[in-house]
VOPA-255932 format. One record per residue (C-alpha): residue in three letters; x, y, z. Coordinates in pm, whole numbers, always signed. Each point is the difference from the previous one (the first is absolute). Layout:
+-----+--------+--------+--------+
| res |     px |     py |     pz |
+-----+--------+--------+--------+
| ALA |      X |      Y |      Z |
...
+-----+--------+--------+--------+
//
This chain:
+-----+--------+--------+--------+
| res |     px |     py |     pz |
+-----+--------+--------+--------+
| UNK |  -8567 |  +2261 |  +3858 |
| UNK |   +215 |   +177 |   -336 |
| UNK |    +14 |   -196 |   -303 |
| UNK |   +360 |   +107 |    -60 |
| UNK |    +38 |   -228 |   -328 |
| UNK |   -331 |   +201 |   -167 |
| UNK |   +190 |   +307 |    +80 |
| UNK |   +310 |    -73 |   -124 |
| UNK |   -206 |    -91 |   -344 |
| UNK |   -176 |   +341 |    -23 |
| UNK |   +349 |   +247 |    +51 |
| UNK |   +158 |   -237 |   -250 |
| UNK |   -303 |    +94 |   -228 |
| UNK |    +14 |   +318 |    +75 |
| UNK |   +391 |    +75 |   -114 |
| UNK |    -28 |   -236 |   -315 |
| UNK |   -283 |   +268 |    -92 |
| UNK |   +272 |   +284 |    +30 |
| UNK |   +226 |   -178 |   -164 |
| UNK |   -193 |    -23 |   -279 |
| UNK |   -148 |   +362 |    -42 |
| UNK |   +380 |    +98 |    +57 |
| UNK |   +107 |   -219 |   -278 |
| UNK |   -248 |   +174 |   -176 |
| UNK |    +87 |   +335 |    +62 |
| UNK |   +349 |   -102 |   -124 |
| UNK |   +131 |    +49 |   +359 |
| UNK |   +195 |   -320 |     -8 |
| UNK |   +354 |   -141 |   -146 |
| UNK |   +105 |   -325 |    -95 |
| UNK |   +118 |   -185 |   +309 |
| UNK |   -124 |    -96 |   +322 |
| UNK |   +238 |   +203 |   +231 |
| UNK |   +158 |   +346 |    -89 |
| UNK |   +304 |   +145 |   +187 |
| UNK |    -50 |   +396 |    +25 |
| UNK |   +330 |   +149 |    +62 |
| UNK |    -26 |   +323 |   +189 |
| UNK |   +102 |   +309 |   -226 |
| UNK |   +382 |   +127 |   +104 |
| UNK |    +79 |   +326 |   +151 |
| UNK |   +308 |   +169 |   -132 |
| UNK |   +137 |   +219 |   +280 |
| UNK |   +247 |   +298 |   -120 |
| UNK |   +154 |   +170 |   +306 |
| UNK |   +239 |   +194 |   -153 |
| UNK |    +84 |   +185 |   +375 |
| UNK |    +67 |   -384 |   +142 |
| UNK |   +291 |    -52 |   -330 |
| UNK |    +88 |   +352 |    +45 |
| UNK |    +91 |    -64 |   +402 |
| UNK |   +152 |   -354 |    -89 |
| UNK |   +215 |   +154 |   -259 |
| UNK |   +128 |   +300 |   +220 |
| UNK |    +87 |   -302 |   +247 |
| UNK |   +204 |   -165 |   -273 |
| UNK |   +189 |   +274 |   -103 |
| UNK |   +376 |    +33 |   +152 |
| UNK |    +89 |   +280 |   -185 |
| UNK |   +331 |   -115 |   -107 |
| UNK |   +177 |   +119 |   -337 |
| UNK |     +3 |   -158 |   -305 |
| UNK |   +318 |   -162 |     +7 |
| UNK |    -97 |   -212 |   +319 |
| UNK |   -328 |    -91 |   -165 |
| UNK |   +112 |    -13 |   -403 |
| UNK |   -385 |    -38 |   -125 |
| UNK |    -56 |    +98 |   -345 |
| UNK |   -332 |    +39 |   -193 |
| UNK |    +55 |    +16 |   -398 |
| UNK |   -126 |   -149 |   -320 |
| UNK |   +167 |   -297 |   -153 |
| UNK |   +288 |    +32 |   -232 |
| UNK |    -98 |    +59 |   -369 |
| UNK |    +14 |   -310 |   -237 |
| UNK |   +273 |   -120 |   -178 |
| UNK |    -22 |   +166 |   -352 |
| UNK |   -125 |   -300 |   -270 |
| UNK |   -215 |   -157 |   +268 |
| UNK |   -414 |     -6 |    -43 |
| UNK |    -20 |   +121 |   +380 |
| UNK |   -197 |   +355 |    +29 |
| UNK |    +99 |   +279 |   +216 |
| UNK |   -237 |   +116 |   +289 |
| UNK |   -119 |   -128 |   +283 |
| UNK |   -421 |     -2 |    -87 |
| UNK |   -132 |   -193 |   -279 |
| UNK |   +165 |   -297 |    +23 |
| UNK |    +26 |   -114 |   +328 |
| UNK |   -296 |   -278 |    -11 |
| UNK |   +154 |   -134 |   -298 |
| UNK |   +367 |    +10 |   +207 |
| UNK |   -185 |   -127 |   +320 |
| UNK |   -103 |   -366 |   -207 |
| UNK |   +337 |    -45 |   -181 |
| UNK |   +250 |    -99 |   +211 |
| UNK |   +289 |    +90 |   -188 |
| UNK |   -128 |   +319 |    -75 |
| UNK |    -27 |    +78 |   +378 |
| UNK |   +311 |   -110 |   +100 |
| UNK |   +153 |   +192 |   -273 |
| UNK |   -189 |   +281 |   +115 |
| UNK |   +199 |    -73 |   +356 |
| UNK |   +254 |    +23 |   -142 |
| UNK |     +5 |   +336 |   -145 |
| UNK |   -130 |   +102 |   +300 |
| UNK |   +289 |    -98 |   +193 |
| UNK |   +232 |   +131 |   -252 |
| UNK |   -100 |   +372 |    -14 |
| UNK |    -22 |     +4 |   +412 |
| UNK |   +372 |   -161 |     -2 |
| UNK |    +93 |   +287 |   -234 |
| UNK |   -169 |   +258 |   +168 |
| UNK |    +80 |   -110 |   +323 |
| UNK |   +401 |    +10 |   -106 |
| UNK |     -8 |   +363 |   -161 |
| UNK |   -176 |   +153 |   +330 |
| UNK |   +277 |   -222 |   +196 |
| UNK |   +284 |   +135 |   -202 |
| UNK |   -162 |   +366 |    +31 |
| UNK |    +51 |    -13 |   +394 |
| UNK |   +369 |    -92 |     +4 |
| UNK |    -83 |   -366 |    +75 |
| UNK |   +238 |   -330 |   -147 |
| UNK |   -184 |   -293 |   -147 |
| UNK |   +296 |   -159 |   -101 |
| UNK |   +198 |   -243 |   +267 |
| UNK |   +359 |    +24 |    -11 |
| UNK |   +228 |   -261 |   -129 |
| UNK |   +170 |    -39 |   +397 |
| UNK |   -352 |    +11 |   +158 |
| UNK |    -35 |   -291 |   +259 |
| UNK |   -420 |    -66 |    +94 |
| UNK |    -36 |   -132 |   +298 |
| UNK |   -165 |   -358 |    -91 |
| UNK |   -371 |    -82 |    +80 |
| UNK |    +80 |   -337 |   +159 |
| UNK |   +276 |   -141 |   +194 |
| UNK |   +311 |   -212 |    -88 |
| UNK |   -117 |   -309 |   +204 |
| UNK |   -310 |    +14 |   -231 |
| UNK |   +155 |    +44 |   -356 |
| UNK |   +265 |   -282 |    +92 |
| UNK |   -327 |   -264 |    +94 |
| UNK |   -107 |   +153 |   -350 |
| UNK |   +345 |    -23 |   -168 |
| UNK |    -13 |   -362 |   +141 |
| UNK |   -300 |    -91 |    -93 |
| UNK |    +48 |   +137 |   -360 |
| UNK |   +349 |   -221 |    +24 |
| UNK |   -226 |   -302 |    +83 |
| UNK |   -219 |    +29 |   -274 |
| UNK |   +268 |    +68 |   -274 |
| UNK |   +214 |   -321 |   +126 |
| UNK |   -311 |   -195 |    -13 |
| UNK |   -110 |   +103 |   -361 |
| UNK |   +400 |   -113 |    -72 |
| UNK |    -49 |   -362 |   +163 |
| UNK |   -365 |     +0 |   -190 |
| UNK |   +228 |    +82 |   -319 |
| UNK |   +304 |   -234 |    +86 |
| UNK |   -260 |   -324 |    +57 |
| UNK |   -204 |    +59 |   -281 |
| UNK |   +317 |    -12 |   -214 |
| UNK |   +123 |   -312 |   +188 |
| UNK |   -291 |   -170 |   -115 |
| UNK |    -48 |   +135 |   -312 |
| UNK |   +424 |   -190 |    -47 |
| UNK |   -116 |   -288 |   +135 |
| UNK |   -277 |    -30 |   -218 |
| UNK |   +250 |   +122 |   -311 |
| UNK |   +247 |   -275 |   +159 |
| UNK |   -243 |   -298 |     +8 |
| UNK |   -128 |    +84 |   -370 |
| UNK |   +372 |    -47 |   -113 |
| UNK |    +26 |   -306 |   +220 |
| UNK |   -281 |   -153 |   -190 |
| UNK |   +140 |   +125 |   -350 |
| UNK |   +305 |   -206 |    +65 |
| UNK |   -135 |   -287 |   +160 |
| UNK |   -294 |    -18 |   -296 |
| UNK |   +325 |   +101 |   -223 |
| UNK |   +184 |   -322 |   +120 |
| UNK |   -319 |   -238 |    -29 |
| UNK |    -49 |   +108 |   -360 |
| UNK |   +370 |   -104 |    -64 |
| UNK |    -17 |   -330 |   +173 |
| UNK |   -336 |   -110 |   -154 |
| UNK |   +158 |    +80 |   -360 |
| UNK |   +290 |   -167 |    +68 |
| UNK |   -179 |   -269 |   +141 |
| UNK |   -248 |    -30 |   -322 |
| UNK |   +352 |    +18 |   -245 |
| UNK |   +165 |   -289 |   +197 |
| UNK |   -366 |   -197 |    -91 |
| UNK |     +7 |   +104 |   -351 |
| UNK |   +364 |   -124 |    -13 |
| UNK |    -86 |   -347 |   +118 |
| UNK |   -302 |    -30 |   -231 |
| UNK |   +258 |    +83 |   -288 |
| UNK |   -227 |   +310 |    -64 |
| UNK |   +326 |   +238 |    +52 |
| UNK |   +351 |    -50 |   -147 |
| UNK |   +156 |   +177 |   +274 |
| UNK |    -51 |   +172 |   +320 |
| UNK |    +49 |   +372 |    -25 |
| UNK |    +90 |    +78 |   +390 |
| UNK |   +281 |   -257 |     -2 |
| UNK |   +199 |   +166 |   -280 |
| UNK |    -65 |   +337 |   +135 |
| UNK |   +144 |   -140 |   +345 |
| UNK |   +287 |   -154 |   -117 |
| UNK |    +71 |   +308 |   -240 |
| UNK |     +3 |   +227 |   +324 |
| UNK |   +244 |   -272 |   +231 |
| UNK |   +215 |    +25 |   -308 |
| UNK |    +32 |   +382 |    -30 |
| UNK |   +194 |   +215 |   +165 |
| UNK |    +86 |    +37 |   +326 |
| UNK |   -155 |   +254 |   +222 |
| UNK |   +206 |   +225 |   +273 |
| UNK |   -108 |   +121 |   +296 |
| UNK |   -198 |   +291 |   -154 |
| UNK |   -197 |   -270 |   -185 |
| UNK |   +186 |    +68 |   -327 |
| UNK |    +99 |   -213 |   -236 |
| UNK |   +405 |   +105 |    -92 |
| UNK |   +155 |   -302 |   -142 |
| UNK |    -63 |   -391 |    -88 |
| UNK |    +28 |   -245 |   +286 |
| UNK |   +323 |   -179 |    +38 |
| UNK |    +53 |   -246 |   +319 |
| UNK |   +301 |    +65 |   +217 |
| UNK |   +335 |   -191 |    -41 |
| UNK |    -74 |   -251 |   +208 |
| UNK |   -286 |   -102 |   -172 |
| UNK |   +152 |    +38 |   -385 |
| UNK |   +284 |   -213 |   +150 |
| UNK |   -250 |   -260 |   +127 |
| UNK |   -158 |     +1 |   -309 |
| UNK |   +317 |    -57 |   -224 |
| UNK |   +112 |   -289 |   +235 |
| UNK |   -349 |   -159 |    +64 |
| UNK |   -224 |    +87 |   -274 |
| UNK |   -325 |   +182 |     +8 |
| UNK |   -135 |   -353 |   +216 |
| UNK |   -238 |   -250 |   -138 |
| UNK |    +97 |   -306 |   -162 |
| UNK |   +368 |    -91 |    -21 |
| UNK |    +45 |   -360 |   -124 |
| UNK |    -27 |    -43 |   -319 |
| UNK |   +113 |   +352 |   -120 |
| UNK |   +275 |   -106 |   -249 |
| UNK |   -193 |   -283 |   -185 |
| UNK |    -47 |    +64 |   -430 |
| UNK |   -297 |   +115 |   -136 |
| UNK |    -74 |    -19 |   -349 |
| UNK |    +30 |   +325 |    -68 |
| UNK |   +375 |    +29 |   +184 |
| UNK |   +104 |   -335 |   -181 |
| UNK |    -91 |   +174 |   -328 |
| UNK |   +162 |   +380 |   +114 |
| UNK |   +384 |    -19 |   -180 |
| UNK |    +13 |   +390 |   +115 |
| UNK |   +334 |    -93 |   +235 |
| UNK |   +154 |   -236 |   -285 |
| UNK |   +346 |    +71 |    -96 |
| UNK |   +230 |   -175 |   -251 |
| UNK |   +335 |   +105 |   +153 |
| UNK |   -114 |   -100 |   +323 |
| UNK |   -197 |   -315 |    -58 |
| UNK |   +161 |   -118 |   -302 |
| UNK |   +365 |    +83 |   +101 |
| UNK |   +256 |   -225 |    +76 |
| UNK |    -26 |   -194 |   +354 |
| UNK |   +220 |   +275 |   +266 |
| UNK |    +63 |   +267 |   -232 |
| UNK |   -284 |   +202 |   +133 |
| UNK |   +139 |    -19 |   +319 |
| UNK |   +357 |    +72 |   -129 |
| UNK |   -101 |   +264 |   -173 |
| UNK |   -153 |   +180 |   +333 |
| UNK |   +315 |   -126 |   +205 |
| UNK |   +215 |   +222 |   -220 |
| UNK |   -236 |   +284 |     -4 |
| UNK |    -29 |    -21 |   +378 |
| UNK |   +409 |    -10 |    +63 |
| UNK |    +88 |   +320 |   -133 |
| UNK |    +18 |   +212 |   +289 |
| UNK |   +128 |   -274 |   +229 |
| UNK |   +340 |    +45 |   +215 |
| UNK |   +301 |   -112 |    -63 |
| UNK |   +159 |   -279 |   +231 |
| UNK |   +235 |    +44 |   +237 |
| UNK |   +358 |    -52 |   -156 |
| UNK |   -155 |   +239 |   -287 |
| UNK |    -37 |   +256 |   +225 |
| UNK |   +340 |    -54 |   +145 |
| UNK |   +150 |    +34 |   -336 |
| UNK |   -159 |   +319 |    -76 |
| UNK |   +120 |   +210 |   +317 |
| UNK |   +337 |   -140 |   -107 |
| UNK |    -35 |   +182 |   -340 |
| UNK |   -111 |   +296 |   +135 |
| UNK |   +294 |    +47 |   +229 |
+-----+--------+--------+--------+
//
């Protein structure tokens, strides 16, 4: 019978023993497993690029192809750019702007050479003025474009016309409230001068005589402008001089002390004349112009004939 367990012990005995006299020797690294990567083999087969490249090759001219190899365009004069194209290119390679710039250039001398060799072989870059292009996509699709541009500007103009409907309304309620805040201020003055009045703490009450000075201005026309001082119709000024201005009537013609005592309309020659003459006296001045009677009359056509 095999004692596998006392077997098992000894081999792991045996390789923690060559662990150690490998630790020893300086054999081992930190960590318990270490991936080994397999060493890469760079293959040049210049024959396999050559063949690919022959396959490549069409042989066409220049013009069909218009591929350009050239430096980059010199730097604008005042800029702390450097000519060349070694040197600088790690420090071009981190700086974005710097590389893009560099682009730039790039693309710049190639569009000028490109347009000097163009113009050497006889060739237009120019379109003319009554040059129709054929367009890239059809009319059915730029109308559902056209259409759905329309859509969105209309909607932007409803977005526009409700915001300023609410922004009015909001501007319309604020006035509302002015007013009606306006009008409560009044009414609780008013109010508290009408209280003051009755305690005897006021004299007078402002608002009335400011009232009854406007009812007693001037009349206003249709434009709301005040031309000329009221004055009732006929009607009414003949009511008034027949009827009065209303109120009490009895009583009207009874003395006073103050009329008893008023000898303004006192007259000797009329009060203290003789009894009749008065009226005589306005009998005679009265018959002046009156006509003759009858027979008078008679006599003087007589005369006259």
């Amino acid at each position: 019978m095999v004692d596998f367990h006392h077997s098992s012990d000894s081999e792991a005995a045996d390789s923690d023993e060559e662990l150690q006299r490998a630790f020893a020797a300086g054999k081992l690294k930190p960590g318990l497993n270490v991936v080994v990567e397999a060493p890469k083999q760079s293959i040049n087969n210049v024959t396999g690029m050559k063949q690919k490249l022959k396959e490549l090759q069409q042989g066409l001219d220049w013009v069909e192809r218009l591929d350009l190899t050239n430096p980059p365009a010199p730097p604008p004069p005042g800029s702390n750019e450097t000519e060349g194209t070694e040197g600088s290119g790690v420090e071009e390679t981190d700086n974005d702007f710097k590389r893009e710039l560099r682009f730039y250039r790039q693309a710049q001398a190639s569009v000028l050479t490109g347009l000097a060799k163009l113009h050497k072989l006889g060739i237009k870059t120019r379109r003319p003025d009554d040059y129709f292009a054929e367009m890239s996509k059809t009319d059915d699709h730029m109308k559902r474009i056209r259409e759905k541009l329309l859509e969105k500007q209309q909607g932007i103009e409803n977005r526009d016309k409700a915001r300023k409907l609410r922004d009015l309304k909001k501007y319309g309620k604020k006035v509302q409230q002015d007013v009606l805040q306006k009008r409560h201020k009044e009414k609780r003055e008013m109010l508290d001068a009408v209280k003051k009045f009755r305690k005897g703490q006021k004299d007078k009450l402002d608002f009335l005589e400011e009232t009854e000075g406007k009812g007693k201005g001037k009349q206003q026309n249709r434009h709301g402008k005040t031309d000329q001082p009221f004055q009732p119709n006929r009607k009414r000024q003949y009511k008034n001089t027949k009827f009065g201005y209303g109120g009490q009537k009895k009583r009207g013609k009874m003395n006073t002390k103050e009329s008893a005592s008023d000898m303004s309309g006192f007259s000797k020659k009329i009060n203290q004349g003789k009894p009749g003459k008065q009226y005589a006296n306005k009998n005679k001045k009265g018959n002046k112009n009156k006509r003759p009677g009858k027979t008078q009359r008679q006599k003087m056509k007589n005369r006259q004939k």
